[in-house]
C-alpha positions as CSV (number, residue, x, y, z in Angstrom):
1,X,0.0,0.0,0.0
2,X,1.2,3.7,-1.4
3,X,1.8,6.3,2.1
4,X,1.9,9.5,1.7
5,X,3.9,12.5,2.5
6,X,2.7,16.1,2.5
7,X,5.7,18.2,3.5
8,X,8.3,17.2,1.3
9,X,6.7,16.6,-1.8
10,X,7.6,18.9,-4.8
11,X,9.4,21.5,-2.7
12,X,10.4,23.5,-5.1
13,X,7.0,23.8,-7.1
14,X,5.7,24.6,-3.6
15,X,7.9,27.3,-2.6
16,X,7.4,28.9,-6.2
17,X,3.8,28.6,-6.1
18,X,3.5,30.1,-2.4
19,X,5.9,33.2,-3.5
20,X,3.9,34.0,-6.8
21,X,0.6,33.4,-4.2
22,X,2.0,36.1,-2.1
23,X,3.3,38.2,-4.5
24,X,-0.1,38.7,-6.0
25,X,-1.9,38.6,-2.8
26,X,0.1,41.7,-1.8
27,X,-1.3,43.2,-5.0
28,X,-4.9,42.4,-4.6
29,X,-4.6,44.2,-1.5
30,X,-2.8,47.1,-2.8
31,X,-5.6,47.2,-5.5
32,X,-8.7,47.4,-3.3
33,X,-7.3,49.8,-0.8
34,X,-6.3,51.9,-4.2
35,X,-9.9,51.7,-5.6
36,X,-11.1,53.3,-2.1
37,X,-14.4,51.3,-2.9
38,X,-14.3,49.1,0.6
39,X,-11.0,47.0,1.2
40,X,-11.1,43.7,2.7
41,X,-11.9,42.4,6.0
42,X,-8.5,42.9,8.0
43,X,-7.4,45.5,5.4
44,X,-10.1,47.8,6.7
45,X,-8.4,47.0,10.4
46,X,-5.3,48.1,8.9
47,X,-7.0,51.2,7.6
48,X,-8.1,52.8,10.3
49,X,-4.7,51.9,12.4
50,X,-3.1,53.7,9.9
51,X,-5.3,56.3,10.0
52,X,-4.5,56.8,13.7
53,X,-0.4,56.5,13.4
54,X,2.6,57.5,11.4
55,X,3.1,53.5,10.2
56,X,2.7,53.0,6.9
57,X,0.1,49.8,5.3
58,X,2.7,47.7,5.6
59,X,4.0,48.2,8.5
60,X,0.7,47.7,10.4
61,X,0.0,44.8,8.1
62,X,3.1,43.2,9.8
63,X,2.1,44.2,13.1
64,X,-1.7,42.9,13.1
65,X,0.1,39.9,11.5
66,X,2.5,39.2,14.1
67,X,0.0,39.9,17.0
68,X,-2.6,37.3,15.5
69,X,0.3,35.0,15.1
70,X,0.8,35.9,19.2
71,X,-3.3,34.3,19.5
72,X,-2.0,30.6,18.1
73,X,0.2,30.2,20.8
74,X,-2.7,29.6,23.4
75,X,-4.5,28.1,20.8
76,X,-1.3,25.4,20.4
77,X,-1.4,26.1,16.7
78,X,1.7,25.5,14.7
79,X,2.9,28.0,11.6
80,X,4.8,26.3,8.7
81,X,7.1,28.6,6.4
82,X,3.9,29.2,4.3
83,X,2.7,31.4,7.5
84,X,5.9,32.9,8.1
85,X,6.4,33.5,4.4
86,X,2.7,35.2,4.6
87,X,3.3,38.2,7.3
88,X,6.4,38.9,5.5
89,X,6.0,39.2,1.8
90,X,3.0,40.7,2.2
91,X,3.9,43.4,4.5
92,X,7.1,44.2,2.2
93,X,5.6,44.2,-0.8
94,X,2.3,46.3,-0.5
95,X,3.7,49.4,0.7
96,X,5.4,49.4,-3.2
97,X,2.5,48.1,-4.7
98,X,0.3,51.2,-3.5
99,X,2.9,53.6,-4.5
100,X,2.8,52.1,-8.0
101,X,-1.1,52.3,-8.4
102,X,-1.1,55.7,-7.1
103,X,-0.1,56.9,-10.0
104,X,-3.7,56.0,-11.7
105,X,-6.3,58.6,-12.3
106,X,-8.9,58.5,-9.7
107,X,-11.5,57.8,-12.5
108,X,-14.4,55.7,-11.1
109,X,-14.4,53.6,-13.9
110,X,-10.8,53.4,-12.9
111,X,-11.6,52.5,-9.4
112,X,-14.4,49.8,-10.8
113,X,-11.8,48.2,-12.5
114,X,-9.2,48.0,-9.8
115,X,-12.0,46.8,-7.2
116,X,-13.4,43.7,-9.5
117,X,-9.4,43.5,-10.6
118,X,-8.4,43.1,-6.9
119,X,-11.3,40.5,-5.5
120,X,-11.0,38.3,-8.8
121,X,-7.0,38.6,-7.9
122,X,-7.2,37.8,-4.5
123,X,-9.5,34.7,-5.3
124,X,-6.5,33.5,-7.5
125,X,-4.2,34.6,-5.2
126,X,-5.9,32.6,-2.1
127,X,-5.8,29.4,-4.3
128,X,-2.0,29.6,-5.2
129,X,-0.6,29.9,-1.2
130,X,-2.9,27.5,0.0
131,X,-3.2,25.2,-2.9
132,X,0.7,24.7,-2.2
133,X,-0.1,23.6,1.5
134,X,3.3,25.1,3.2
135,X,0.9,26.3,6.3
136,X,-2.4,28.3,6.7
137,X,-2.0,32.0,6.8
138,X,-1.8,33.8,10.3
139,X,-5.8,34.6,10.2
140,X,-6.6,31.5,8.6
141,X,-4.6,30.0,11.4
142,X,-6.5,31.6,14.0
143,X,-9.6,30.9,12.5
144,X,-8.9,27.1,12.3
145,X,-7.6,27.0,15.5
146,X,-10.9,29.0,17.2
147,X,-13.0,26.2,15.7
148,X,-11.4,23.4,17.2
149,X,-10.9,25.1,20.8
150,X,-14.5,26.2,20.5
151,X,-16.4,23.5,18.4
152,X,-17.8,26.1,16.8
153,X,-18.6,25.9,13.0
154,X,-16.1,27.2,10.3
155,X,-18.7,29.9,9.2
156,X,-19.8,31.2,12.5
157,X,-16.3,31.4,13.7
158,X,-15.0,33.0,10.7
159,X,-17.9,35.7,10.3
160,X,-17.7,36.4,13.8
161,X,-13.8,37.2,13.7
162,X,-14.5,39.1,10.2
163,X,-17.3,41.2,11.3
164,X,-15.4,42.4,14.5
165,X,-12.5,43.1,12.4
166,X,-14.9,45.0,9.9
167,X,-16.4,47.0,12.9
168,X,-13.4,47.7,14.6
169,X,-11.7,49.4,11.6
170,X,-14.5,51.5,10.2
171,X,-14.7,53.0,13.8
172,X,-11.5,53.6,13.4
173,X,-11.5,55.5,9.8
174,X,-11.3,51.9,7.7
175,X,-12.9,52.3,4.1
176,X,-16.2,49.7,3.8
177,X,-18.0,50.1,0.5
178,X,-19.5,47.8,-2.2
179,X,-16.7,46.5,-2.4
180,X,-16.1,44.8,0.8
181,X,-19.7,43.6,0.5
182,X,-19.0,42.1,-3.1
183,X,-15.4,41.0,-1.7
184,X,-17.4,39.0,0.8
185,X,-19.8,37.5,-1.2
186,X,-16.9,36.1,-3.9
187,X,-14.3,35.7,-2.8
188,X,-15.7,31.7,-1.2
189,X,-16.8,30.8,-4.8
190,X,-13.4,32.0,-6.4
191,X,-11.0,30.1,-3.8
192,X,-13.6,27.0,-4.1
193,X,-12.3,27.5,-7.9
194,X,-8.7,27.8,-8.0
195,X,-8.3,25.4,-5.0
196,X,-9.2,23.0,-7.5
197,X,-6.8,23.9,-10.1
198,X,-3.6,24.7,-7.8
199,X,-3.7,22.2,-5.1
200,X,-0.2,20.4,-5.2
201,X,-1.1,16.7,-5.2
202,X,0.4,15.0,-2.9
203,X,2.9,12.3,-4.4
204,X,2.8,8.7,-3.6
205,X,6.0,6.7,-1.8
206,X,6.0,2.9,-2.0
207,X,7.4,1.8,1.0
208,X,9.5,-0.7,0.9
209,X,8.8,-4.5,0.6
210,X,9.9,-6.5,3.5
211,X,12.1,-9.7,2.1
């Protein structure tokens, strides 16, 4: 009978797949805070922290990260280098990534297009990190780990965290628009998607006959 291993197999189509994941992930988020149509869950958090403090986006970005990464530890959740690699590629990268879409005219249609651009990005985005299973981000992480401490069901747990999140940073100056809402309602169907087309298989080892 065929075992099979999950860590080791296909490292290196793994650790390209997470990085380009990431890469574009940062984007998405750049893209939707650009549009200034409603940013996503935790981006509106980040918003309004910024709003209060001289840190730039990514600098609170790596911040919130590294605090939610603080709420495994009760939780006895462990990170692989897929979370690690999250907090910090994302939180390098979108501080450049806004700077470059600045430069856009603040057209609506403009902003339409980065908005639907963004969601449909982050979708694709979502699929490539976690399709190459190198560990759950830190808020998927948190998430994961809430339901199994608390028996709770994925979606309650998860829309409870998200709505907080939401509530906290509009009181604190985060943008919510359409597009949060429409980020919110897409964004399950377009990870259901990709997850199908970018989940690294896991590769079968014979183990050895005994003689």
């Amino acid at each position: 009978m065929p075992s099979w291993i999950a860590p080791g197999a296909r490292p290196v189509r793994r650790g390209v797949q997470l990085l380009i994941g990431l890469v574009l992930y940062a984007l998405s988020i750049a893209m939707l805070v650009d549009a200034g149509l409603g940013s996503m869950p935790w981006d509106v958090l980040t918003q309004g922290i910024v709003r209060h403090t001289d840190l730039s986006f990514g600098t609170v970005t790596l911040l919130v990260g590294l605090v939610v990464l603080a709420c495994w530890i009760p939780l006895r959740q462990r990170p692989g280098v897929g979370t690690v690699a999250n907090v910090i590629v994302i939180s390098v990268l979108v501080d450049p990534f806004l700077a470059l879409l600045g430069v856009l005219p603040d057209a609506m249609g403009v902003r339409i297009a980065l908005a639907a651009g963004g969601i449909l990005l982050n979708g694709l985005a979502t699929g490539l990190y976690v399709g190459a299973r190198l560990g759950p981000g830190p808020r998927d992480g948190l998430m994961t780990g809430l339901v199994r401490r608390t028996g709770r069901s994925v979606r309650l747990v998860r829309t409870t965290i998200e709505v907080a999140v939401v509530a906290v940073g509009w009181l604190l100056g985060g943008t919510v628009g359409f597009a949060t809402l429409a980020y919110a309602l897409a964004i399950g169907p377009l990870v259901h998607v990709f997850l199908a087309w970018l989940t690294v298989a896991e590769v079968p080892v014979e183990e050895p006959v005994a003689v």
